[in-house]
C-alpha positions in Angstrom: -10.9 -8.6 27.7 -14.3 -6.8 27.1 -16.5 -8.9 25.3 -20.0 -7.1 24.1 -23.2 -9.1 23.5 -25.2 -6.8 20.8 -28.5 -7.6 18.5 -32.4 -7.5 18.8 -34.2 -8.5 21.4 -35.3 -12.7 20.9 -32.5 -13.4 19.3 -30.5 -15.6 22.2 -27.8 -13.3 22.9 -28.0 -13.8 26.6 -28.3 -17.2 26.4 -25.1 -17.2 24.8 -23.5 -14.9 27.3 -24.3 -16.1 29.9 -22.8 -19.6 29.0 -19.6 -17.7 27.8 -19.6 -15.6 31.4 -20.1 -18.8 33.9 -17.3 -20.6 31.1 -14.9 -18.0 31.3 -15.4 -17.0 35.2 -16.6 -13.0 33.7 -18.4 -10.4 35.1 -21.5 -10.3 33.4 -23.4 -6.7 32.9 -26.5 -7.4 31.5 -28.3 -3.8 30.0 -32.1 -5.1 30.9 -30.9 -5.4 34.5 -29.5 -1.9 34.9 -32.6 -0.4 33.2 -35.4 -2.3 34.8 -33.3 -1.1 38.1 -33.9 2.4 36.9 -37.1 2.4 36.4 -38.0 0.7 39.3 -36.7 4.3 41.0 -38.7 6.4 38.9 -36.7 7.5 36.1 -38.5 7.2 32.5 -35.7 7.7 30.0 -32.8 4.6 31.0 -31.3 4.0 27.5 -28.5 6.3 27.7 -28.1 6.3 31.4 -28.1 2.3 31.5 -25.3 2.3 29.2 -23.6 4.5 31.2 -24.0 2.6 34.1 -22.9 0.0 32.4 -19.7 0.8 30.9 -19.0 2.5 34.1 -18.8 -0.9 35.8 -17.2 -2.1 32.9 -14.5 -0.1 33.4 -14.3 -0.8 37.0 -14.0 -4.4 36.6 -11.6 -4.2 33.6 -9.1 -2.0 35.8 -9.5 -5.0 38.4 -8.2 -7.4 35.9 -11.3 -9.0 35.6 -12.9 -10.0 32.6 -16.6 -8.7 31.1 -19.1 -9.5 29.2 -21.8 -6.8 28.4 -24.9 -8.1 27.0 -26.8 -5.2 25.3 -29.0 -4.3 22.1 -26.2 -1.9 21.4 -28.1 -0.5 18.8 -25.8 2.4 17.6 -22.7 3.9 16.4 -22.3 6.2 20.1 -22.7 3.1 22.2 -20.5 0.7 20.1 -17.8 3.5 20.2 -18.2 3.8 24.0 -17.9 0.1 24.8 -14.2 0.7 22.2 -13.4 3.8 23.9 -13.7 1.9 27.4 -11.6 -1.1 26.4 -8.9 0.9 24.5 -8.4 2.9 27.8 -7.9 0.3 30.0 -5.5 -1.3 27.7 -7.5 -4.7 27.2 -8.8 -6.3 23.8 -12.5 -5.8 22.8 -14.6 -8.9 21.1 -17.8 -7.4 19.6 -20.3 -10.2 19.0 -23.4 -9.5 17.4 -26.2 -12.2 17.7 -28.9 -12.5 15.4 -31.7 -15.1 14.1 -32.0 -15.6 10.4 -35.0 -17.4 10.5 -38.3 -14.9 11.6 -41.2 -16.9 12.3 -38.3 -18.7 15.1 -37.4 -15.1 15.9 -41.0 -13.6 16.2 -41.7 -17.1 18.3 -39.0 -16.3 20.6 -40.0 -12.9 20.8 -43.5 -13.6 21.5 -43.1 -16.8 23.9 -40.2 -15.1 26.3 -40.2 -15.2 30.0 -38.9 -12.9 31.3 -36.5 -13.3 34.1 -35.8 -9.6 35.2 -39.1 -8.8 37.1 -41.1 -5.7 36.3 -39.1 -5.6 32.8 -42.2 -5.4 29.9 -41.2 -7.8 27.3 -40.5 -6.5 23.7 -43.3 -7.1 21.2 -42.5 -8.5 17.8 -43.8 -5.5 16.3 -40.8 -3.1 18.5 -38.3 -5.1 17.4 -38.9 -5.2 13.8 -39.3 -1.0 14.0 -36.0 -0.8 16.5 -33.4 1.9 15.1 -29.8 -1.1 14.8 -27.5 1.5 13.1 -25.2 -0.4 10.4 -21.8 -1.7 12.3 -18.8 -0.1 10.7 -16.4 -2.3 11.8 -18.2 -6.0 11.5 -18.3 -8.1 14.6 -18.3 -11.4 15.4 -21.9 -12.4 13.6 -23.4 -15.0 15.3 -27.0 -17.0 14.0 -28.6 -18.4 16.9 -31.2 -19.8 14.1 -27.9 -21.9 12.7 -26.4 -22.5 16.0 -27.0 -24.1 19.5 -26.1 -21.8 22.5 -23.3 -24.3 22.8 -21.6 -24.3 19.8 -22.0 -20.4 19.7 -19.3 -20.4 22.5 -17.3 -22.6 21.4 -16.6 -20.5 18.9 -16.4 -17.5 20.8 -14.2 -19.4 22.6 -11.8 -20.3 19.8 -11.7 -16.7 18.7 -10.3 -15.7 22.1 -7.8 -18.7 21.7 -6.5 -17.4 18.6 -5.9 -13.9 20.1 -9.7 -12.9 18.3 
């Protein structure tokens, strides 16, 4: 099973998958990681490249059996259809999950007030993530308010989706 982790930055996705990855024993590939890891050895331009990366390991793990989560803005049509492409080769089911926060003063407080835990990694300000390019899903995922619902309960419907074969 791939599960991918998409939406803005502050809205709790990794909160949530990160739960869902120590609940469900996964190997989690977290985007901010891979990038951060890029630029540390010089490289400017990480978007694509990360995501490559990325579903490169995914790919690895999934032919391993293993279970992954991918926690990513996954802003657009090319990198949703690569994390489909990946999970239709390897013969596994894919769970899109898209986290958002309804309520924006909580969002931009998030956004604002984050520590980061990926050092060297510049935080998003509230002003990037308002202008970010998040291409229309064409296919709707698994929408998920992080303003409606604790981290918690967020799995545990993620959880009965996978029970009742998503």
């Amino acid at each position: 099973m791939l599960i991918v982790f998409s939406g803005l930055p502050g809205t709790g996705k990794t909160t949530i998958a990160r739960l869902l990855a120590v609940r469900l024993g996964a190997t989690y590939l977290r985007i901010d990681n891979i990038e951060q890891a890029l630029r540390d050895n010089g490289m400017r331009e990480v978007g694509k490249t990360g995501y490559d990366i990325a579903n490169a390991l995914a790919r690895s793990n999934l032919a391993l059996g293993n279970q992954v989560i991918a926690d990513c803005v996954n802003p657009l049509a090319e990198s949703r259809e690569a994390w489909r492409a990946i999970a239709d080769g390897e013969g596994v089911g894919l769970l899109d999950i898209e986290v958002l926060c309804s309520d924006l003063d909580e969002h931009r407080r998030r956004v604002q007030g984050r520590e980061l835990d990926v050092p060297g990694l510049v935080p998003a300000s509230w002003q990037s993530v308002c202008e970010h390019d998040y291409q229309p899903w064409a296919v709707p995922p698994l929408r998920l308010d992080s303003a409606q619902l604790l981290p918690e309960e967020a799995v545990q419907l993620i959880l009965e989706r996978l029970a009742a074969g998503q």
